[in-house]
TORVEX-310282 format. One record per residue (C-alpha): residue in three letters; x, y, z. Coordinates in steps of 0.25 Angstrom, whole numbers, plus 2048, in hexadecimal, padded with zeros to 3 digits. Last residue first. Layout:
<atoms>
ALAXYZ;...
</atoms>
This chain:
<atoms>
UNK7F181E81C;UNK7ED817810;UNK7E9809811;UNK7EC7FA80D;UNK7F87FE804;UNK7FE7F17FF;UNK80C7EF802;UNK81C7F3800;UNK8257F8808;UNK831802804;UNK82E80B80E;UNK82A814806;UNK81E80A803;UNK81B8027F8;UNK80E8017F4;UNK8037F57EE;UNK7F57FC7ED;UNK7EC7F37F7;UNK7E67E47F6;UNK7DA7E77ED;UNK7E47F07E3;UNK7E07FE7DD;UNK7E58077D1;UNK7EF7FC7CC;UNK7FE8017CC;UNK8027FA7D9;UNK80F7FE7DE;UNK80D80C7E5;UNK81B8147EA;UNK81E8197F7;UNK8128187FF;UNK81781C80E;UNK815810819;UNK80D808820;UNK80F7F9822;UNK8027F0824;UNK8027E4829;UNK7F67DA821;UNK7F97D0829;UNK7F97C681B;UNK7FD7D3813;UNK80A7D481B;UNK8137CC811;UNK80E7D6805;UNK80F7E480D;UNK8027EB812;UNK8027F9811;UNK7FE803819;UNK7FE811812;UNK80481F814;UNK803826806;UNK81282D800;UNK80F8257F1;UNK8018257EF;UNK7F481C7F3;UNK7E681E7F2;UNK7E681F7E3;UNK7ED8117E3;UNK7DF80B7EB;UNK7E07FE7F1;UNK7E68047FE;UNK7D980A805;UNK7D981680E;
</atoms>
């Protein structure tokens, strides 16, 4: 499922997520959503998350 939609996304969601120094190889880091950080309803580079982990990335899916 896509990651540009908040509505797709809540606290306890299994996602990838891409973290700011990994966006050129585009690693991605799976992980619990803890908390959402990005308040606008959609975002073209993926709602901004972090996970329980204490990681923080841009979701690019929705496991």
């Amino acid at each position: 499922m896509d990651g540009s939609k908040r509505a797709n996304i809540s606290a306890g969601a299994e996602v990838a997520v891409v973290q700011k120094h990994h966006q050129r190889s585009g690693e991605l880091t799976k992980g619990l959503v803890k908390r959402i950080l990005t308040n606008a309803p959609n975002h073209p580079h993926g709602i901004k998350v972090q996970l329980t982990s204490g990681i923080v990335g841009r979701v690019k899916e929705i496991l």
